[in-house]
PDB file of N, CA, C, O and CB in Angstrom:
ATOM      1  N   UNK A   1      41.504  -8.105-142.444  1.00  0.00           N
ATOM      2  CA  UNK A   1      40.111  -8.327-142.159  1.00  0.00           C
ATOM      3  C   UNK A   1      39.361  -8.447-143.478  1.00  0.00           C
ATOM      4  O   UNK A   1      39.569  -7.634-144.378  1.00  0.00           O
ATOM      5  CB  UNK A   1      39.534  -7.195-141.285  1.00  0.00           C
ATOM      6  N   UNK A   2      38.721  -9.185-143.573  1.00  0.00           N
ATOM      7  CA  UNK A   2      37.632  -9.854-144.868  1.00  0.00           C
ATOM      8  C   UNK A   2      36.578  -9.700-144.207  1.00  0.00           C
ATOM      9  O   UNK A   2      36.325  -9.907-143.020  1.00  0.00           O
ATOM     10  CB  UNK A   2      37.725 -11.533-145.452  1.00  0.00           C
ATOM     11  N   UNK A   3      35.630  -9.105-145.529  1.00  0.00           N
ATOM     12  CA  UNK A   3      34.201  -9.450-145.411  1.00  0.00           C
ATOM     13  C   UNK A   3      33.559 -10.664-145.652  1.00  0.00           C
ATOM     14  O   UNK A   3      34.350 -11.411-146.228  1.00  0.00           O
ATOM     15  CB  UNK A   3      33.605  -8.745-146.095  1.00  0.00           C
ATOM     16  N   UNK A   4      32.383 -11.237-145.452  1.00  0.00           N
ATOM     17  CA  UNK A   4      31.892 -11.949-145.586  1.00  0.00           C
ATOM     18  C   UNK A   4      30.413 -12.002-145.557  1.00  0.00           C
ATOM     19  O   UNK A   4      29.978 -12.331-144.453  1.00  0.00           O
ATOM     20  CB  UNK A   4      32.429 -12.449-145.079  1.00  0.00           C
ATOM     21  N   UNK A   5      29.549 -11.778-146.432  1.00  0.00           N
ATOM     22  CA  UNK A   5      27.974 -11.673-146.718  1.00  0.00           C
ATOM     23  C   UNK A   5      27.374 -12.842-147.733  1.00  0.00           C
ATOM     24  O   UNK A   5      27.526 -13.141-148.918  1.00  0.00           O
ATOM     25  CB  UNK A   5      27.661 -10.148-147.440  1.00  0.00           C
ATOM     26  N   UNK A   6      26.565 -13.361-146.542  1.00  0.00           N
ATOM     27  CA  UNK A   6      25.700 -14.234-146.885  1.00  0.00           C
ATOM     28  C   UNK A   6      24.351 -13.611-147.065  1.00  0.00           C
ATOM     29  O   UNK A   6      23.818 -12.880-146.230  1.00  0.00           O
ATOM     30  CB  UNK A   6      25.723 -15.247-145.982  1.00  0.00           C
ATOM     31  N   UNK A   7      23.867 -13.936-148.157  1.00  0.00           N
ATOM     32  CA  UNK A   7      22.144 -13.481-148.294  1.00  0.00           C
ATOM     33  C   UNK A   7      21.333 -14.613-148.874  1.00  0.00           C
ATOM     34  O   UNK A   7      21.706 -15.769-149.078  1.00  0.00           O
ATOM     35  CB  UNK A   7      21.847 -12.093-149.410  1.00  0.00           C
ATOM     36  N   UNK A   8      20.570 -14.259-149.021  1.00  0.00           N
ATOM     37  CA  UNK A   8      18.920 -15.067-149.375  1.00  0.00           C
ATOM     38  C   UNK A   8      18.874 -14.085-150.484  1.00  0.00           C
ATOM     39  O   UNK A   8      19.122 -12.879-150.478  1.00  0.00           O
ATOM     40  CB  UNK A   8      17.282 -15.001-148.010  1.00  0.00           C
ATOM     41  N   UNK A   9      18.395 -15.099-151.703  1.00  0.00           N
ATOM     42  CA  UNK A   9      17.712 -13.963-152.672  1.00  0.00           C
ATOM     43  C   UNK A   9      16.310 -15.154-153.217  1.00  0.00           C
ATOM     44  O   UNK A   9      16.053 -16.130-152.512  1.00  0.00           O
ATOM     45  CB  UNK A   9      19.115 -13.249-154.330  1.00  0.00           C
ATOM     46  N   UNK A  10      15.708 -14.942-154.220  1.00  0.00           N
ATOM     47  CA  UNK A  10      14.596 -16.087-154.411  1.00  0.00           C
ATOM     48  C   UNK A  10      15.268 -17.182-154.774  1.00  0.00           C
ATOM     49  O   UNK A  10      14.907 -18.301-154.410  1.00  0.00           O
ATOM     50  CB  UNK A  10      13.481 -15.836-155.480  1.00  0.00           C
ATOM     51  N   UNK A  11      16.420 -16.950-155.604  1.00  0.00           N
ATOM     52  CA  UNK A  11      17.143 -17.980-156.366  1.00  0.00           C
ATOM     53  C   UNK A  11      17.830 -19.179-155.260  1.00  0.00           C
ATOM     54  O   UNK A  11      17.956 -20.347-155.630  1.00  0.00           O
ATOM     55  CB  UNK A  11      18.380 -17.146-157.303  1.00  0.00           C
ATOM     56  N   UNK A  12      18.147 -18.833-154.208  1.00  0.00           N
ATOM     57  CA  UNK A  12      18.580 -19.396-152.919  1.00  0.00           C
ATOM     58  C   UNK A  12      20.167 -18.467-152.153  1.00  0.00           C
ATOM     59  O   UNK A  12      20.466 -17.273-152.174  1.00  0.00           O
ATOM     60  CB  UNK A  12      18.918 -21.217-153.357  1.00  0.00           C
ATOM     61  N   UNK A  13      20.710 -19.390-151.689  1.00  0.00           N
ATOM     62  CA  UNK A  13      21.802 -18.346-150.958  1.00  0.00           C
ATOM     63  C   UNK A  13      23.191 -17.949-151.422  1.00  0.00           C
ATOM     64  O   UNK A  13      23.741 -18.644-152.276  1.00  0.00           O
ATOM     65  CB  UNK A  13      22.122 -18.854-149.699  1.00  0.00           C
ATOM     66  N   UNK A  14      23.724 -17.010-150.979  1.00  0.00           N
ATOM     67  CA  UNK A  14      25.037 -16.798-152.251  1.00  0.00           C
ATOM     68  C   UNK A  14      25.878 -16.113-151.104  1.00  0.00           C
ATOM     69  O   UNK A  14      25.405 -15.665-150.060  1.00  0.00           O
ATOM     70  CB  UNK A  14      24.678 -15.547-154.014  1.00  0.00           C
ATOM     71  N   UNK A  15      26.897 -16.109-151.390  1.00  0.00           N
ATOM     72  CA  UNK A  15      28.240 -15.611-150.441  1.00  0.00           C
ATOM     73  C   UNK A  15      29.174 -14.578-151.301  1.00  0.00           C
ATOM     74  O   UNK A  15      29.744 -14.582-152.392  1.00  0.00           O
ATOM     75  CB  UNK A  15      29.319 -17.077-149.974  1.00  0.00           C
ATOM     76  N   UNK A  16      28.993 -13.620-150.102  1.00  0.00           N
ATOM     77  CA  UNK A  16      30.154 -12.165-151.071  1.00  0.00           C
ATOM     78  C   UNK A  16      31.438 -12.448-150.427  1.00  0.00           C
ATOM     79  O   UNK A  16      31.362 -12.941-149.302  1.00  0.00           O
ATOM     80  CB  UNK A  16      29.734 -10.025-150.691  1.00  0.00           C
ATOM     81  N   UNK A  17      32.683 -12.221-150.947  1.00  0.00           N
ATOM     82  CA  UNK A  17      33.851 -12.085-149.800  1.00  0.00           C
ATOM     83  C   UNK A  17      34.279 -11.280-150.273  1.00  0.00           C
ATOM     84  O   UNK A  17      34.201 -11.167-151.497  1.00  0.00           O
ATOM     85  CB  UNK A  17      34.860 -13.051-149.407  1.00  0.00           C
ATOM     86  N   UNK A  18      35.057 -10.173-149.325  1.00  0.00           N
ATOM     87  CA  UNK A  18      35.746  -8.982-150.374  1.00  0.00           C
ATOM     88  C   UNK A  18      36.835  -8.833-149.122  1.00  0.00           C
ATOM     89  O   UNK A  18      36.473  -8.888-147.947  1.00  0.00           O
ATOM     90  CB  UNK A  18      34.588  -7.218-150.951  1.00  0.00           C
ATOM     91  N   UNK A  19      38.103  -8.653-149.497  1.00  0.00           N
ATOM     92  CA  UNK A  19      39.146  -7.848-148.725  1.00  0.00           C
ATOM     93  C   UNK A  19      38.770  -6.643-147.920  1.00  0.00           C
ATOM     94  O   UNK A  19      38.863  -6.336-146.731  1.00  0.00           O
ATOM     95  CB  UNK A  19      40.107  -7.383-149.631  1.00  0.00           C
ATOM     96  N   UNK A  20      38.259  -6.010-149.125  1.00  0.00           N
ATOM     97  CA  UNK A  20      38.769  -4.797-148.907  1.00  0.00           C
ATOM     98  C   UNK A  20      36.946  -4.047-148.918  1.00  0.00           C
ATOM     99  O   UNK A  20      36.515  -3.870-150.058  1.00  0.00           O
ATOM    100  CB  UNK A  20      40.148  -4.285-150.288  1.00  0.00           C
ATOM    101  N   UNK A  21      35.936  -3.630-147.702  1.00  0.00           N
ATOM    102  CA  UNK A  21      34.744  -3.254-148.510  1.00  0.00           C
ATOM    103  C   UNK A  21      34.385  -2.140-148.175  1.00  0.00           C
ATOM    104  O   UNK A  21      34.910  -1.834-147.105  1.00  0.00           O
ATOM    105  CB  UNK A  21      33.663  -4.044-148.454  1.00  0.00           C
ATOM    106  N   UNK A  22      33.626  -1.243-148.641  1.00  0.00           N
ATOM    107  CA  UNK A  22      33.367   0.171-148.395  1.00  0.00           C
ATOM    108  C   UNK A  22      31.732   0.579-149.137  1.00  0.00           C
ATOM    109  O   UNK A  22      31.758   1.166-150.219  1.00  0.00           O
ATOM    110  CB  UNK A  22      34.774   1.101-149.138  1.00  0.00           C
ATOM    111  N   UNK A  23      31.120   0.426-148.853  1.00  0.00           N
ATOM    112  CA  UNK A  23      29.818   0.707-149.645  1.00  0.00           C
ATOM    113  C   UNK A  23      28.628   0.727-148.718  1.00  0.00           C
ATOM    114  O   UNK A  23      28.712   0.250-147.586  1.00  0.00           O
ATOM    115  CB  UNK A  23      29.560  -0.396-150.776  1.00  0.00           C
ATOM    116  N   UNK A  24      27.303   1.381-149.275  1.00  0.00           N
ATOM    117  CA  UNK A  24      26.250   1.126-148.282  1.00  0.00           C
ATOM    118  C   UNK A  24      24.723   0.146-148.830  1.00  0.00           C
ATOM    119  O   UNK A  24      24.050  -0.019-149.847  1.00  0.00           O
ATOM    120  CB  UNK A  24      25.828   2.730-147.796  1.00  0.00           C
ATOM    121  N   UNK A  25      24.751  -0.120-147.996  1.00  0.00           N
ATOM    122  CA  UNK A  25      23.362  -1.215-148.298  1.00  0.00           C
ATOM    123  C   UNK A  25      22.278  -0.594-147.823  1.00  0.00           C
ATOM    124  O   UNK A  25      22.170  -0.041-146.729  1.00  0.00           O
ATOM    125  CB  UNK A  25      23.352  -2.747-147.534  1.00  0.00           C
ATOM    126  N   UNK A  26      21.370  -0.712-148.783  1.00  0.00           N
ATOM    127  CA  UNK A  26      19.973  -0.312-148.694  1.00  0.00           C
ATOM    128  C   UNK A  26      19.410  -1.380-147.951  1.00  0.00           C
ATOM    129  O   UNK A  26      19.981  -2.465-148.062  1.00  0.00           O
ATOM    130  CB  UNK A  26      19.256  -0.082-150.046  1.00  0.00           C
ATOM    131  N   UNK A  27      18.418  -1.311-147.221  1.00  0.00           N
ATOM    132  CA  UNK A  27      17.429  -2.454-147.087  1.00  0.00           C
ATOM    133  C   UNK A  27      16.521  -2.013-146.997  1.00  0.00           C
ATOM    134  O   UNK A  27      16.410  -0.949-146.389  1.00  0.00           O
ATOM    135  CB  UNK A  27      17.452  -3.322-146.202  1.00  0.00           C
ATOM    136  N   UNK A  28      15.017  -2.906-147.806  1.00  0.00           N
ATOM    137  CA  UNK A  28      13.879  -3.000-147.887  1.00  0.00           C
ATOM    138  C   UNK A  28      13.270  -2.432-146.900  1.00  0.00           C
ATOM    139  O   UNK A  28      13.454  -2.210-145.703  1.00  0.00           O
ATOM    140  CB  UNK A  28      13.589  -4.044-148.056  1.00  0.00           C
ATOM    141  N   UNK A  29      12.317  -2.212-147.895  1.00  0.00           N
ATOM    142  CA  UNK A  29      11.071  -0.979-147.148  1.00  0.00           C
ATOM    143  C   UNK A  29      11.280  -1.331-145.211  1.00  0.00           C
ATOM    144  O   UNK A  29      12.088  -2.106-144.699  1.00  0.00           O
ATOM    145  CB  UNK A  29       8.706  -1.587-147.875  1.00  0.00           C
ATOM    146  N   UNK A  30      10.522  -0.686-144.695  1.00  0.00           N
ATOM    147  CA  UNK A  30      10.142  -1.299-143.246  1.00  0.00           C
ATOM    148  C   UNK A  30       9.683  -2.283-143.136  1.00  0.00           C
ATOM    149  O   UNK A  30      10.231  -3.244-142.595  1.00  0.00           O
ATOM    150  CB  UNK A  30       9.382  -0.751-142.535  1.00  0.00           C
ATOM    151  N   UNK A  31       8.420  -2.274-143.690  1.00  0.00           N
ATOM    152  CA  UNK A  31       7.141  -3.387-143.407  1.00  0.00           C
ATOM    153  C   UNK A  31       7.862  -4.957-143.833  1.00  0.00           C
ATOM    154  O   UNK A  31       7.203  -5.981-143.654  1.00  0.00           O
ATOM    155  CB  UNK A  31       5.490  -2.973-144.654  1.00  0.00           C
ATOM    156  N   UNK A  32       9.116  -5.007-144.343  1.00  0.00           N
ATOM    157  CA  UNK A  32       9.562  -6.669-144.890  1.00  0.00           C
ATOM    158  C   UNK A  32      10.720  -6.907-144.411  1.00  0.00           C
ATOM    159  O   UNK A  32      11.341  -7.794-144.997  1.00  0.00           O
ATOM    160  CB  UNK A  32       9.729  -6.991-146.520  1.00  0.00           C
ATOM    161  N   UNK A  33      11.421  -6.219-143.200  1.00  0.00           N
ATOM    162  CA  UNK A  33      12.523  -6.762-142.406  1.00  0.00           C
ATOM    163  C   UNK A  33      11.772  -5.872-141.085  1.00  0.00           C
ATOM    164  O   UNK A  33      11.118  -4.832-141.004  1.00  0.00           O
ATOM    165  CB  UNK A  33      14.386  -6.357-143.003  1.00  0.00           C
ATOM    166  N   UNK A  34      12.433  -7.260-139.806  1.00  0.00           N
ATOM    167  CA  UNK A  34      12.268  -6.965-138.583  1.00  0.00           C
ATOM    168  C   UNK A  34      13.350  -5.839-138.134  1.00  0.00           C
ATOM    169  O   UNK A  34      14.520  -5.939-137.765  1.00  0.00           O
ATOM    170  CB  UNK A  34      12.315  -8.220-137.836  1.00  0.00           C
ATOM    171  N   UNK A  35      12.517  -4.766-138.307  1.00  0.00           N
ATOM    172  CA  UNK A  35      14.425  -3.694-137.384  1.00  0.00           C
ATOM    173  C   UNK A  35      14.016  -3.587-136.256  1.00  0.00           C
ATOM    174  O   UNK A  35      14.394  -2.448-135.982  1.00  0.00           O
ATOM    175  CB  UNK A  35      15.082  -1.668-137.844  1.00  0.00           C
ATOM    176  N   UNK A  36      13.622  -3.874-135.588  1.00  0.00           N
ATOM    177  CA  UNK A  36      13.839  -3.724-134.100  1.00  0.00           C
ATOM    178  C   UNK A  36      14.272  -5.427-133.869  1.00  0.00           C
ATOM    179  O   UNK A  36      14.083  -5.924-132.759  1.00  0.00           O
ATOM    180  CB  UNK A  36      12.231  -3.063-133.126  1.00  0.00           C
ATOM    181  N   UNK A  37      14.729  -6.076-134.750  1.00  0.00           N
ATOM    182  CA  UNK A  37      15.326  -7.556-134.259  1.00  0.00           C
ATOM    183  C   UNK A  37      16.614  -7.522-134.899  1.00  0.00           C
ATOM    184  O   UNK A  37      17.319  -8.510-134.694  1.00  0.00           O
ATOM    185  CB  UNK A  37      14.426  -9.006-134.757  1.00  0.00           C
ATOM    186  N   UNK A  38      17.193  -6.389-135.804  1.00  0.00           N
ATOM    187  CA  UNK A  38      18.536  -6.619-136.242  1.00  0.00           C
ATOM    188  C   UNK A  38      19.674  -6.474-135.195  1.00  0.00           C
ATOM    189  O   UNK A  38      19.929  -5.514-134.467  1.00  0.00           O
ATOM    190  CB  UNK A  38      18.787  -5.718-137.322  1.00  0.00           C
ATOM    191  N   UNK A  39      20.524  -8.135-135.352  1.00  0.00           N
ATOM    192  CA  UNK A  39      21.608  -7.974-134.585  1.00  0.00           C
ATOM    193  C   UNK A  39      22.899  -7.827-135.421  1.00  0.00           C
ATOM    194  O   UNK A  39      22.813  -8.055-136.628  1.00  0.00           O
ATOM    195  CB  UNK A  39      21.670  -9.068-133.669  1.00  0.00           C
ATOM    196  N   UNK A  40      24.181  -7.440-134.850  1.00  0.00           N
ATOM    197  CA  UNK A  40      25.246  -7.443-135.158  1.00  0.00           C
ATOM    198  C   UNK A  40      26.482  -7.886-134.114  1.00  0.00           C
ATOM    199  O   UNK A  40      26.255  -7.625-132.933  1.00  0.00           O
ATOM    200  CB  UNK A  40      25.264  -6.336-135.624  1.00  0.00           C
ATOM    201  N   UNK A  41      27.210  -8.250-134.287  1.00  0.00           N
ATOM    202  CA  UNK A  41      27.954  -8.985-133.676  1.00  0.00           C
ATOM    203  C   UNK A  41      29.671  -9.345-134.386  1.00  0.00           C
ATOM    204  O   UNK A  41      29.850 -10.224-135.229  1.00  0.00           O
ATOM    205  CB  UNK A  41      27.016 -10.129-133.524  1.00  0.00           C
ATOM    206  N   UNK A  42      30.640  -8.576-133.900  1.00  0.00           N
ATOM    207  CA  UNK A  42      31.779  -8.767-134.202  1.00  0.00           C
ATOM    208  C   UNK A  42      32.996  -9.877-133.232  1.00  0.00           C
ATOM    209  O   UNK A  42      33.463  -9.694-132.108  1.00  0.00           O
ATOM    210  CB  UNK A  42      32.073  -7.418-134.297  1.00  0.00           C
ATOM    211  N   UNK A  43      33.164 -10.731-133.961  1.00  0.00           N
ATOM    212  CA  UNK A  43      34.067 -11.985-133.095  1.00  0.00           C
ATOM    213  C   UNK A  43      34.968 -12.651-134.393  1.00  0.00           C
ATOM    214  O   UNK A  43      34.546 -13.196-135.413  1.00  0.00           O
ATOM    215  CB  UNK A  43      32.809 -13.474-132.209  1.00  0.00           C
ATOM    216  N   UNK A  44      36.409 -12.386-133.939  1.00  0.00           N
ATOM    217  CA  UNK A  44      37.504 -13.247-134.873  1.00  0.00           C
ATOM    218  C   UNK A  44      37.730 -11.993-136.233  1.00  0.00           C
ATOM    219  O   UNK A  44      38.004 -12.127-137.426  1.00  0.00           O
ATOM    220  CB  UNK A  44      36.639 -15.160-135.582  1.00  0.00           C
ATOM    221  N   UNK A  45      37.436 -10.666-135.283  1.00  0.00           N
ATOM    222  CA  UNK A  45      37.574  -9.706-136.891  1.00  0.00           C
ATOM    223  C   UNK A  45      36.635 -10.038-137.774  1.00  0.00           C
ATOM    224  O   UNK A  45      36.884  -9.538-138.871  1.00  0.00           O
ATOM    225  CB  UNK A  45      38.964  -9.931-137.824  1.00  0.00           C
ATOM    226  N   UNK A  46      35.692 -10.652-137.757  1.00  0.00           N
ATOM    227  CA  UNK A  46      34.368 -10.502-138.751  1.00  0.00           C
ATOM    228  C   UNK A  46      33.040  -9.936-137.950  1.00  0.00           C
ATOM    229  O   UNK A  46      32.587 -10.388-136.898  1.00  0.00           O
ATOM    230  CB  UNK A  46      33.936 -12.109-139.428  1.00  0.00           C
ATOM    231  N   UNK A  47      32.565  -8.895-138.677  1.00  0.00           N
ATOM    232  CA  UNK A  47      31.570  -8.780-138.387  1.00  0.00           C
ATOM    233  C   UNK A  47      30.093  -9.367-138.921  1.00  0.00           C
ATOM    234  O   UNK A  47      29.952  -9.432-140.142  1.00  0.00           O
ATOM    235  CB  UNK A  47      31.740  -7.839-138.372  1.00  0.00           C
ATOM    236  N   UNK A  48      29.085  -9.759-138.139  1.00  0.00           N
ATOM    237  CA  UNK A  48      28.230 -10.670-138.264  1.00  0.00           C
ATOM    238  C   UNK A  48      26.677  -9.719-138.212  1.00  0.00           C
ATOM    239  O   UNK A  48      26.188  -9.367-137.138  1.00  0.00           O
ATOM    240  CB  UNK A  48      28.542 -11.840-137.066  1.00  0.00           C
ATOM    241  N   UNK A  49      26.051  -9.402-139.550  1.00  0.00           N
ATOM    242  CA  UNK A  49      24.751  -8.771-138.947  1.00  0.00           C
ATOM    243  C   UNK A  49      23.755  -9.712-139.896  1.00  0.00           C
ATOM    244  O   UNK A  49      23.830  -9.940-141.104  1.00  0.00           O
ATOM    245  CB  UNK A  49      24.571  -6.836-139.171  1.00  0.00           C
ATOM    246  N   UNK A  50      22.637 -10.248-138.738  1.00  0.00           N
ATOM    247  CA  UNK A  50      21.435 -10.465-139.204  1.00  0.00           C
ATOM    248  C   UNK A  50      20.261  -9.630-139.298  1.00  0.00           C
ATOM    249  O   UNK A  50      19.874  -8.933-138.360  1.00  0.00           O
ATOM    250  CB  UNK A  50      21.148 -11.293-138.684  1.00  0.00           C
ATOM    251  N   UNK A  51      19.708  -9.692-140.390  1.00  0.00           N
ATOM    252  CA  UNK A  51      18.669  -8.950-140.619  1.00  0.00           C
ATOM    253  C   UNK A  51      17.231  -9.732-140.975  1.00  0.00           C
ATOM    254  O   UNK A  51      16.914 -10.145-142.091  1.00  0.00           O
ATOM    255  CB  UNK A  51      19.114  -8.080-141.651  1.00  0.00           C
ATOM    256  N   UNK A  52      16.603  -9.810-139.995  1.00  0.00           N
ATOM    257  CA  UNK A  52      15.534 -11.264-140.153  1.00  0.00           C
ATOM    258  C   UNK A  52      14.219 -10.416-140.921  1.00  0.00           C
ATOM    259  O   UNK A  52      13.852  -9.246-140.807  1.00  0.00           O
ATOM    260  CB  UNK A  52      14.909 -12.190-138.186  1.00  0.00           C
ATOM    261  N   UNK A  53      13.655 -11.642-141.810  1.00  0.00           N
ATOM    262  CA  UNK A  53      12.824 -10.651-142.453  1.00  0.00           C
ATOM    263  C   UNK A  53      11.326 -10.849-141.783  1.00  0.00           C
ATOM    264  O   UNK A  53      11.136 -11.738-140.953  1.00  0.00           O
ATOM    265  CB  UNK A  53      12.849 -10.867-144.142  1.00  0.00           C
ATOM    266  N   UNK A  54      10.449 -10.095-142.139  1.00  0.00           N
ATOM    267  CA  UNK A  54       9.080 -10.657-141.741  1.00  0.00           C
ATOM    268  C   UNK A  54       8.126 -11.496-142.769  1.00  0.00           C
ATOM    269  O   UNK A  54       7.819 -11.178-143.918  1.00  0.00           O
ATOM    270  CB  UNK A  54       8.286  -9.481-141.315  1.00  0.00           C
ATOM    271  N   UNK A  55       7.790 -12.520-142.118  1.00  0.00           N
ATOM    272  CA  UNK A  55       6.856 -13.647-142.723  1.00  0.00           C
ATOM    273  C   UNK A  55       5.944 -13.436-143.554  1.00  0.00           C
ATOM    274  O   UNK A  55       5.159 -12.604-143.099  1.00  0.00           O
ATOM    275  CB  UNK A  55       6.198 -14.271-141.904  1.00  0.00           C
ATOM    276  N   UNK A  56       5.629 -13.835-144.688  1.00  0.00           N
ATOM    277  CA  UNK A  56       4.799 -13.023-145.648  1.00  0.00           C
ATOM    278  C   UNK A  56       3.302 -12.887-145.021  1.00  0.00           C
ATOM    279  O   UNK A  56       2.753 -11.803-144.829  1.00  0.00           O
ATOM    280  CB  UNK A  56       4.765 -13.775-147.175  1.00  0.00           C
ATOM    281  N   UNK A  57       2.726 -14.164-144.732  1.00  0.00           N
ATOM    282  CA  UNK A  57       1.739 -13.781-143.636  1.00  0.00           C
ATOM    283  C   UNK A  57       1.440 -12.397-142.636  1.00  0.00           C
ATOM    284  O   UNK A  57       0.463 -11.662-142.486  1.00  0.00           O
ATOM    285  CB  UNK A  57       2.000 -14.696-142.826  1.00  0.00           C
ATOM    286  N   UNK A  58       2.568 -12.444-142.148  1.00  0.00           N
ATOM    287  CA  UNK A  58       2.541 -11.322-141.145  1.00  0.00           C
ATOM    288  C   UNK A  58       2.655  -9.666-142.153  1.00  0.00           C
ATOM    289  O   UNK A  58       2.235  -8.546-141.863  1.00  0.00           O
ATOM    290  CB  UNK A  58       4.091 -11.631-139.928  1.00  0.00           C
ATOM    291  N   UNK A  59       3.160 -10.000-142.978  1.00  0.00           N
ATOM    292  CA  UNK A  59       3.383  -8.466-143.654  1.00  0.00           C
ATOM    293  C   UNK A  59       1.722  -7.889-143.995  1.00  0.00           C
ATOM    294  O   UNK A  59       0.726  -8.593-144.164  1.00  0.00           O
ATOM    295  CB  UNK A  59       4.487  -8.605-145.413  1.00  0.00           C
ATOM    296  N   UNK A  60       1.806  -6.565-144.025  1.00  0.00           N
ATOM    297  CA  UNK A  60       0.529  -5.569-144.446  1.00  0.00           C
ATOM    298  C   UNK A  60       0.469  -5.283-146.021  1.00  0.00           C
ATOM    299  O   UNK A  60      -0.522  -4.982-146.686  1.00  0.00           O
ATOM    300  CB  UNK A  60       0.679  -3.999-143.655  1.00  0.00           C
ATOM    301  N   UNK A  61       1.887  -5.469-146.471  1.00  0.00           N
ATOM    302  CA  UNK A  61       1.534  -5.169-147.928  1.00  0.00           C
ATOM    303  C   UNK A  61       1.526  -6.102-149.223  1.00  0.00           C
ATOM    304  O   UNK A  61       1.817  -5.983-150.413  1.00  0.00           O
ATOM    305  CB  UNK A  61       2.356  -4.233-148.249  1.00  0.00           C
ATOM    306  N   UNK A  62       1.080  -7.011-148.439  1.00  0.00           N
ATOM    307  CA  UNK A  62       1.042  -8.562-149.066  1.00  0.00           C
ATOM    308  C   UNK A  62      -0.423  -8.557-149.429  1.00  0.00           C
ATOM    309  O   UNK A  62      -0.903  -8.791-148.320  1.00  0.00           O
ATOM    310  CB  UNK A  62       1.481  -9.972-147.902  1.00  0.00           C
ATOM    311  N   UNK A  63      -1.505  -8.441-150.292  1.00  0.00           N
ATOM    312  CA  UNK A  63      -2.771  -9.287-150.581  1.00  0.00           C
ATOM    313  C   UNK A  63      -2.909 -10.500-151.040  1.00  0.00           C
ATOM    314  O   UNK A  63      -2.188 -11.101-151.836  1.00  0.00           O
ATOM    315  CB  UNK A  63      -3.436  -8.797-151.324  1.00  0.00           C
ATOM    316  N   UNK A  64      -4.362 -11.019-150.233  1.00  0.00           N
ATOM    317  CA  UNK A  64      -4.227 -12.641-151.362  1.00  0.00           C
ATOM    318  C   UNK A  64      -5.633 -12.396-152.085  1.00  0.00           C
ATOM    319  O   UNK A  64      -6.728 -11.985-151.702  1.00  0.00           O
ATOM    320  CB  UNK A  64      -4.235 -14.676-150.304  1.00  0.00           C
ATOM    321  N   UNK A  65      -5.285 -12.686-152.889  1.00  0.00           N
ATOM    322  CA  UNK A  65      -6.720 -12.841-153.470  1.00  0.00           C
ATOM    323  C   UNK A  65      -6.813 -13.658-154.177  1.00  0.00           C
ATOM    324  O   UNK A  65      -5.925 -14.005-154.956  1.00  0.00           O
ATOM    325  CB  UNK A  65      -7.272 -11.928-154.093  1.00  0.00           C
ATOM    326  N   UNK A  66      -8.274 -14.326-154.039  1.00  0.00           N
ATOM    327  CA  UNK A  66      -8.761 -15.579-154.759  1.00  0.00           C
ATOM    328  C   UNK A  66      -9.684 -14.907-155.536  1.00  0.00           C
ATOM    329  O   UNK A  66     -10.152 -13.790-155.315  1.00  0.00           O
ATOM    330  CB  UNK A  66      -9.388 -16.820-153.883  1.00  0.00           C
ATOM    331  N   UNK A  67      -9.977 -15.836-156.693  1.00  0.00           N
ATOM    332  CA  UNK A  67     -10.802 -15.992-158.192  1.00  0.00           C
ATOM    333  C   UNK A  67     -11.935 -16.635-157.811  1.00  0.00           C
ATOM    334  O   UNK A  67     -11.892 -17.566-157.007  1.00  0.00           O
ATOM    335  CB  UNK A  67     -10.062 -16.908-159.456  1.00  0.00           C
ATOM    336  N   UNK A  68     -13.328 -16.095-158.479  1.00  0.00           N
ATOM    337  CA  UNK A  68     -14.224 -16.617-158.832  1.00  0.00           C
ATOM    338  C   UNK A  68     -14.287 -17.481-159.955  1.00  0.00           C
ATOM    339  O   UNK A  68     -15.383 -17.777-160.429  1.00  0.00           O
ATOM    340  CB  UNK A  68     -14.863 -15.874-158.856  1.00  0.00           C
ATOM    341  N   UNK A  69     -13.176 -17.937-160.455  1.00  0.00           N
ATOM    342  CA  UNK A  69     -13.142 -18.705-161.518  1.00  0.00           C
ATOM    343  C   UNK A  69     -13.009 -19.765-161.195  1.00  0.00           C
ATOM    344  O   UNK A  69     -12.950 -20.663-162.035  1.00  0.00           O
ATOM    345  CB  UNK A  69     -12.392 -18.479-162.334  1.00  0.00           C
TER     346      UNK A  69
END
Protein backbone atom coordinates (compact mmCIF):
# COMPACT_ATOMS: atom_id res chain seq x y z
CA UNK A 1 0.00 0.00 0.00
CA UNK A 2 1.36 3.57 -1.12
CA UNK A 3 0.49 6.82 -0.18
CA UNK A 4 -0.46 9.33 -2.28
CA UNK A 5 -1.00 13.28 -1.39
CA UNK A 6 -1.94 15.76 -3.56
CA UNK A 7 -2.06 19.43 -2.26
CA UNK A 8 -2.49 23.01 -3.31
CA UNK A 9 0.10 25.30 -2.03
CA UNK A 10 0.28 29.12 -3.64
CA UNK A 11 2.97 27.91 -5.91
CA UNK A 12 0.32 25.40 -7.54
CA UNK A 13 -0.08 21.54 -7.01
CA UNK A 14 2.51 18.94 -5.99
CA UNK A 15 2.24 15.14 -5.32
CA UNK A 16 3.82 13.18 -2.22
CA UNK A 17 4.17 9.32 -2.72
CA UNK A 18 5.67 7.41 0.04
CA UNK A 19 5.62 3.50 0.62
CA UNK A 20 5.83 3.48 3.70
CA UNK A 21 3.93 6.72 5.86
CA UNK A 22 3.49 7.42 9.45
CA UNK A 23 3.22 11.05 10.54
CA UNK A 24 0.56 13.64 11.52
CA UNK A 25 -0.76 16.58 9.67
CA UNK A 26 -1.72 19.66 11.09
CA UNK A 27 -4.35 21.60 9.38
CA UNK A 28 -5.11 25.20 9.40
CA UNK A 29 -6.79 27.13 11.84
CA UNK A 30 -10.74 26.40 11.67
CA UNK A 31 -11.95 29.47 10.08
CA UNK A 32 -9.83 28.37 6.46
CA UNK A 33 -10.90 24.70 5.90
CA UNK A 34 -14.50 23.38 5.74
CA UNK A 35 -14.50 20.48 8.63
CA UNK A 36 -17.73 19.66 8.69
CA UNK A 37 -17.23 18.94 4.67
CA UNK A 38 -14.06 16.73 5.09
CA UNK A 39 -14.41 13.48 3.27
CA UNK A 40 -12.37 10.36 3.22
CA UNK A 41 -12.72 7.54 1.27
CA UNK A 42 -10.67 4.28 0.88
CA UNK A 43 -10.96 2.23 -2.66
CA UNK A 44 -8.02 0.05 -4.45
CA UNK A 45 -5.92 0.31 -0.96
CA UNK A 46 -5.58 4.08 -1.24
CA UNK A 47 -6.94 6.20 0.90
CA UNK A 48 -8.54 9.42 -0.44
CA UNK A 49 -9.20 12.56 1.99
CA UNK A 50 -10.43 15.89 0.84
CA UNK A 51 -10.17 18.75 2.77
CA UNK A 52 -12.02 21.71 0.98
CA UNK A 53 -10.98 25.01 2.01
CA UNK A 54 -13.16 28.08 2.59
CA UNK A 55 -13.36 30.92 -0.01
CA UNK A 56 -11.49 33.88 0.93
CA UNK A 57 -14.62 35.92 0.67
CA UNK A 58 -16.40 33.82 2.97
CA UNK A 59 -13.59 33.68 5.66
CA UNK A 60 -13.84 36.16 8.97
CA UNK A 61 -10.23 36.63 9.20
CA UNK A 62 -9.62 38.03 5.93
CA UNK A 63 -9.83 42.19 5.82
CA UNK A 64 -9.93 44.31 2.73
CA UNK A 65 -9.04 47.45 2.93
CA UNK A 66 -8.87 50.21 0.55
CA UNK A 67 -6.60 53.52 0.46
CA UNK A 68 -7.45 56.95 0.38
CA UNK A 69 -4.70 57.38 -1.85
Amino acid sequence: MALYLLYESASGYFLFLAQRYNTKIELPKKNIIKTDSIKAEMKNNMLKVVVPKVKEEDRVDVFHVTSWF
